[in-house]
SEMI-893190 format. One line per 8 residues: their letters; for each residue x, y, z of C-alpha. Coordinates in Angstrom, 3 decimals. Each point is the difference from the previous one (the first is absolute). Last residue first. Layout:
N
A) X:Y:Z | ...
//
This chain:
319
XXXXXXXX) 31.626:147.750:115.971 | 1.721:-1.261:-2.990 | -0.441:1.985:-3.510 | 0.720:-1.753:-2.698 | 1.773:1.038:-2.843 | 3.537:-1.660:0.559 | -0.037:1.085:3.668 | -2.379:3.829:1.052
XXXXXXXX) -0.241:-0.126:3.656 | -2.541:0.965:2.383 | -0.963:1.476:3.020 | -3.773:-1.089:1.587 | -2.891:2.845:0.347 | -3.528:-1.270:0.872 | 1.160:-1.501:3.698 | -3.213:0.509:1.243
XXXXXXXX) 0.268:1.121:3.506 | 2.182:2.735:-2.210 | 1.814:2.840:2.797 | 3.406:-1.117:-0.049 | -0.276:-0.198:-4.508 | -1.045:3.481:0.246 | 3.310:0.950:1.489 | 1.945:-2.579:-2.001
XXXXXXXX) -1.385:2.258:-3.196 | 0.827:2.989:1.350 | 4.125:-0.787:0.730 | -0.033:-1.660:-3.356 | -1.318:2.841:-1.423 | 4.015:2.187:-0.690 | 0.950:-3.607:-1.723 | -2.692:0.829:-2.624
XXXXXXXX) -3.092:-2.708:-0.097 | -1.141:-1.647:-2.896 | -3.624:-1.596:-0.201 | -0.902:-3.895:-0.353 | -3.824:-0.096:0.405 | -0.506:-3.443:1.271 | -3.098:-3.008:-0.768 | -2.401:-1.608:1.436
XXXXXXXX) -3.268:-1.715:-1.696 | 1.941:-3.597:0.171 | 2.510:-0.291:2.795 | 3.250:-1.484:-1.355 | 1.997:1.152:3.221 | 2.161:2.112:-1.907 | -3.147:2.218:-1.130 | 0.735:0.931:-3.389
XXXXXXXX) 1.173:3.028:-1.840 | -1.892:3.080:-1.498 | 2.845:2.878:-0.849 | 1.953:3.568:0.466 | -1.671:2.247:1.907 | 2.408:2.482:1.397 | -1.332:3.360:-1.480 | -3.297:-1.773:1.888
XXXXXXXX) 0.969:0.724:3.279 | 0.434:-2.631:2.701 | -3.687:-1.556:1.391 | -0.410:-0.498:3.190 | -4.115:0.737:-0.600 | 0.721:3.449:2.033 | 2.816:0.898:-2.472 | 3.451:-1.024:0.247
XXXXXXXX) 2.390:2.687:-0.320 | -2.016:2.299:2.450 | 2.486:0.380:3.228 | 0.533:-3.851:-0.119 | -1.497:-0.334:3.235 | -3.361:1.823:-0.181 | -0.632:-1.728:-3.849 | 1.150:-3.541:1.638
XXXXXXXX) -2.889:1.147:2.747 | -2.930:0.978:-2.299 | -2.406:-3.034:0.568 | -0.337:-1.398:-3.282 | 0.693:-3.714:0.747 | 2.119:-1.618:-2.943 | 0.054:-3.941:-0.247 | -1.940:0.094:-3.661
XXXXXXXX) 2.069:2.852:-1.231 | 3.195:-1.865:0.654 | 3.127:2.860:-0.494 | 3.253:-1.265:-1.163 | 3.059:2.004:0.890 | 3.058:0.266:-2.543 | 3.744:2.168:0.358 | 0.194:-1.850:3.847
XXXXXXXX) 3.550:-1.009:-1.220 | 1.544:1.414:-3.140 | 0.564:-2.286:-2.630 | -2.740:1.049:-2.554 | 0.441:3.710:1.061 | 3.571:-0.300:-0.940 | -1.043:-1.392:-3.035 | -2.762:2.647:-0.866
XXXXXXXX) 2.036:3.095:0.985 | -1.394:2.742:1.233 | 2.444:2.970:0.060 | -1.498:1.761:-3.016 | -3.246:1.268:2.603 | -1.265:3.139:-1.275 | 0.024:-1.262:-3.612 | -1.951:3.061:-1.410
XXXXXXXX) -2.546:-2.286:-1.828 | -1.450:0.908:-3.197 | -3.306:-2.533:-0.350 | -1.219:-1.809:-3.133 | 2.187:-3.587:0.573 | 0.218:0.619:3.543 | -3.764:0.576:0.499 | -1.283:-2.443:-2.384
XXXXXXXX) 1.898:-2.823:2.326 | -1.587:1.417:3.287 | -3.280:-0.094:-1.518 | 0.719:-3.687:-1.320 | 1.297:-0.827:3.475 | -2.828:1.258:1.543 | -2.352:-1.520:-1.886 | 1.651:-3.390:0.290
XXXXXXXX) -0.095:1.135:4.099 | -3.896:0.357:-0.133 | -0.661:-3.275:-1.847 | 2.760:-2.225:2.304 | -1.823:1.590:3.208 | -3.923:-0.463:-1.371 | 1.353:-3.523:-0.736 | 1.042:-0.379:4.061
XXXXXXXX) -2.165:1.765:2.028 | 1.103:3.155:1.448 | -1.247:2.160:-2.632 | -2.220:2.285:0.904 | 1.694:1.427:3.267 | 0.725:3.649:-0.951 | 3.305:-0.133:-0.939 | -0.234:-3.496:-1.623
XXXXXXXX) -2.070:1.114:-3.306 | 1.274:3.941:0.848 | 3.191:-0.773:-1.687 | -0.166:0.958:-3.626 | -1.700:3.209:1.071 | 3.104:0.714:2.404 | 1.996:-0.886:-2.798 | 0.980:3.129:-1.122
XXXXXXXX) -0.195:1.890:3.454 | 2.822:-1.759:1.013 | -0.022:-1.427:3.486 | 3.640:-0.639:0.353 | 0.325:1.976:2.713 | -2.868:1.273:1.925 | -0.274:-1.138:2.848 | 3.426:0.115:0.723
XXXXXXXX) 0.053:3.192:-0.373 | -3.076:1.043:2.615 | -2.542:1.924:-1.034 | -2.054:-2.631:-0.439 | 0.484:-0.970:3.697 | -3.654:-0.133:1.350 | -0.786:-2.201:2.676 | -2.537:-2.767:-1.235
XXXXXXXX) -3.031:-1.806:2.430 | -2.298:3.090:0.250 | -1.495:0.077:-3.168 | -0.150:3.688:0.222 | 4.142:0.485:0.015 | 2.115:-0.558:3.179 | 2.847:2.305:1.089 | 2.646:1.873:-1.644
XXXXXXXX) 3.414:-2.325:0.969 | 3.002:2.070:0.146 | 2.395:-2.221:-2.248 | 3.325:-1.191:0.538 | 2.872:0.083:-2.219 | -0.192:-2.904:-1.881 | -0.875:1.391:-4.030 | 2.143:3.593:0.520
XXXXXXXX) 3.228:-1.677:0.885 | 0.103:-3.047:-2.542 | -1.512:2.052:-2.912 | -2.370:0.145:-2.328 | -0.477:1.616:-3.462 | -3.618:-1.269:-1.712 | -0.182:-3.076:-1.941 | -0.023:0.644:-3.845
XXXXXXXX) 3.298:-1.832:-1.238 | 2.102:-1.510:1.956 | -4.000:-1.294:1.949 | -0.853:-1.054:-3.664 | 3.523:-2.170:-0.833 | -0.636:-1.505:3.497 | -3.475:-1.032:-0.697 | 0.475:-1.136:-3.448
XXXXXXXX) 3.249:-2.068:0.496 | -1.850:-1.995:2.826 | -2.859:-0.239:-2.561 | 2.257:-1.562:-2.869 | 2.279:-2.296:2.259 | -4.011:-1.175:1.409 | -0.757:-0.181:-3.489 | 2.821:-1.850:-0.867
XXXXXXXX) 0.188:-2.288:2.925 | -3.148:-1.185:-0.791 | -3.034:1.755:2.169 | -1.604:-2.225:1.997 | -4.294:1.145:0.715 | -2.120:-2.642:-0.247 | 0.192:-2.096:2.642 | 2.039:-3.276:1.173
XXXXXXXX) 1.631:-3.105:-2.061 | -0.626:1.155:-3.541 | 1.553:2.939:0.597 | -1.728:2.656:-1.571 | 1.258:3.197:-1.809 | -0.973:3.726:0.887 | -0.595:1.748:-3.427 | 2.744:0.762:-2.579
XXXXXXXX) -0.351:2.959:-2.195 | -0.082:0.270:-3.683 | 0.285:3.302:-2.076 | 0.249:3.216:1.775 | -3.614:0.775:-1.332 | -0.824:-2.745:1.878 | -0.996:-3.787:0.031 | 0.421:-1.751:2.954
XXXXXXXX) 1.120:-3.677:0.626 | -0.777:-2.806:2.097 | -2.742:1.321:2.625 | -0.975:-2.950:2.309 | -3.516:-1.599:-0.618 | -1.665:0.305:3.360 | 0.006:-3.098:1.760 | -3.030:-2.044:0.452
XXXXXXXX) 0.689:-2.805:-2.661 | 3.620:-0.628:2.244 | 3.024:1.250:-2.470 | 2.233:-1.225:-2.232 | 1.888:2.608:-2.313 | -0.896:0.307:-3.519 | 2.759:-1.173:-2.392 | -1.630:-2.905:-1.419
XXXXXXXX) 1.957:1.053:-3.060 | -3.377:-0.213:-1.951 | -2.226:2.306:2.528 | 3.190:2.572:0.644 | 0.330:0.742:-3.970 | -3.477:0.438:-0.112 | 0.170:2.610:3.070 | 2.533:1.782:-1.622
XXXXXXXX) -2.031:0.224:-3.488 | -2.591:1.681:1.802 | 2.360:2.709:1.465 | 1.067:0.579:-3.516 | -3.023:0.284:-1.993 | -1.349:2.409:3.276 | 3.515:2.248:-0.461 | -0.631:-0.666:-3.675
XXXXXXXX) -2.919:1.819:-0.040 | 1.079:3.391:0.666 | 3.822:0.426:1.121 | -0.607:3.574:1.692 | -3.125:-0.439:1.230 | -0.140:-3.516:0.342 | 3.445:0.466:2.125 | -2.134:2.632:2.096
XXXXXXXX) -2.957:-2.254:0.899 | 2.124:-2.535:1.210 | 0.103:-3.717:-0.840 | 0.032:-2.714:2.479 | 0.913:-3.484:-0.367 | -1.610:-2.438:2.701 | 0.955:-3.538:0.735 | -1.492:-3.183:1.241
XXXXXXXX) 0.846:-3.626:0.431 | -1.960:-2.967:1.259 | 1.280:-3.481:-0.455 | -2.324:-1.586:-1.143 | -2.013:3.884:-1.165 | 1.478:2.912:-2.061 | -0.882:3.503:1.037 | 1.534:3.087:-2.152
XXXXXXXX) -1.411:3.701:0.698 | 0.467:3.071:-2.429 | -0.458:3.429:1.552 | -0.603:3.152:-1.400 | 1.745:3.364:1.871 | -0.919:2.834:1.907 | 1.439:0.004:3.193 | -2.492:0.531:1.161
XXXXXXXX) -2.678:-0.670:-2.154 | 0.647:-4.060:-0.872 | -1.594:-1.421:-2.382 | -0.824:-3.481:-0.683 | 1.169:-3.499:-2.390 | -0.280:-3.811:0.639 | 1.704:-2.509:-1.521 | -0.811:-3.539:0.889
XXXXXXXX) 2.369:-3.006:-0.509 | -0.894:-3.903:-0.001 | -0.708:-0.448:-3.440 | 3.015:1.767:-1.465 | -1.136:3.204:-1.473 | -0.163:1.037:-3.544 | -0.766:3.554:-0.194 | -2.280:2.089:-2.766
XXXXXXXX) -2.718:0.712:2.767 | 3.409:1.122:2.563 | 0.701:2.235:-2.394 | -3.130:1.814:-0.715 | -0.181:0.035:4.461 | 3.366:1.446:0.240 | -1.504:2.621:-2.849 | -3.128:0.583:2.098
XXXXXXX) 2.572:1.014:3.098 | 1.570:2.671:-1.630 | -2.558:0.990:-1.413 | -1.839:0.431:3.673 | 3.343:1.564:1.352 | 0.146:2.577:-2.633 | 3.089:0.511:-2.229
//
């Protein structure tokens, strides 16, 4: 199905709908990824809320993935179930509709920004990332990943020594989801709801991949609840306190990249600034116990103090 009929038949519905007087509905397209939109707003107090449906799951489920997305939001609207937010705020994703079925969005907190997952999705995403990197992530190994690396000099820019080459610069950089992951990769999406959009994408591409995908379980070691309990298993990297000078990719031999961040096989989730600062938010990634070593490296040489351990404690994460 088209994006533009998808859209027109949001619209036919939304003509037909009985809306409380204080509530707006607004639908739009998006092109990448591609997927229809359908944005709540209620006024005194103000709430908002977005339900998204994918190109693909209209595809493959027709109208009813639209029928059903719409009927979502209606539910929302008469539970009072949209999250409070400030007028300006963007409308925080709720729920995705895919051709995997439904996925959960970032979730608000009604006392900070958009962008808390609920213990299940974060239990969900955590699950995700590890259950990929068993799967699909490439071989490595203690030895081979710290031994040191001869340094090839500086590239055109000027600013960034070159280590691709080296292996811990490459680890658990799948090729899979390096499309899935260029949003932060190359700098675009620092700001807060560009960083919640991005990652749901990324989750939902990482989802489709394990559910369609033949792994060759490389790593059948990892265990989720020894991860869970292991110390220094989580770092949280701050987008909006990162300075892109190159020296936390230097010191960590490669494993964090030259915007500090850690590599996108260990994405895992959107969380909240701790400090309750609006606009901000944390990109909680895994990290093996063979990184810890390269991820206090880059950590000694961060004016900006972007990357902060964590812990995962009855589906929060503290930090």
């Amino acid at each position: 199905m088209q994006l533009d009929v998808m859209k027109a038949l949001a619209d036919d519905l939304l003509r037909h709908a009985t809306l409380p007087d204080d509530t707006a509905v607004f639908t739009r397209l998006e092109d990448n990824p591609a997927r229809l939109l359908l944005e709540a707003r209620q006024r005194q107090p103000h709430r908002a809320g977005t339900i998204a449906v994918s190109q693909l799951a209209a595809e493959e489920d027709g109208a009813d993935a639209v029928r059903d997305a719409f009927a979502e939001l209606m539910a929302h609207i008469a539970r009072d179930a949209l999250p409070a937010c400030a007028v300006v705020d963007h409308a925080p994703l709720l729920l995705i509709r895919t051709s995997l079925g439904w996925l959960a969005g970032p979730r608000p907190d009604t006392r900070g920004p958009a962008g808390w997952p609920t213990p299940i999705a974060l239990g969900h995403a955590v699950r995700d990332c590890l259950t990929y990197i068993q799967r699909f992530a490439l071989p490595f190994d203690e030895t081979t990943l710290q031994r040191p690396v001869l340094l090839r000099g500086w590239d055109p820019s000027g600013w960034r020594v070159v280590l691709d080459s080296a292996p811990a610069a490459v680890a658990l950089r799948s090729a899979a989801l390096r499309p899935f992951a260029r949003f932060l990769v190359e700098g675009a999406a620092f700001q807060t709801p560009a960083l919640e959009e991005g990652m749901a994408s990324f989750q939902a591409a990482r989802r489709d991949h394990l559910i369609n995908s033949a792994g060759s379980g490389v790593h059948p070691a990892l265990d989720l609840q020894a991860e869970l309990g292991r110390p220094q298993a989580f770092v949280i990297f701050e987008p909006a306190h990162t300075l892109s000078d190159g020296a936390a990719y230097v010191a960590s031999h490669g494993y964090l990249d030259e915007h500090n961040l850690p590599p996108w096989d260990t994405w895992v989730a959107v969380v909240p600034s701790p400090r309750g600062e609006l606009g901000v938010a944390g990109l909680l990634c895994w990290v093996p116990s063979w990184a810890r070593g390269h991820v206090e490296d880059g950590m000694a040489v961060n004016p900006k103090a972007c990357l902060h351990w964590a812990e995962l404690q009855g589906g929060r994460v503290l930090w």
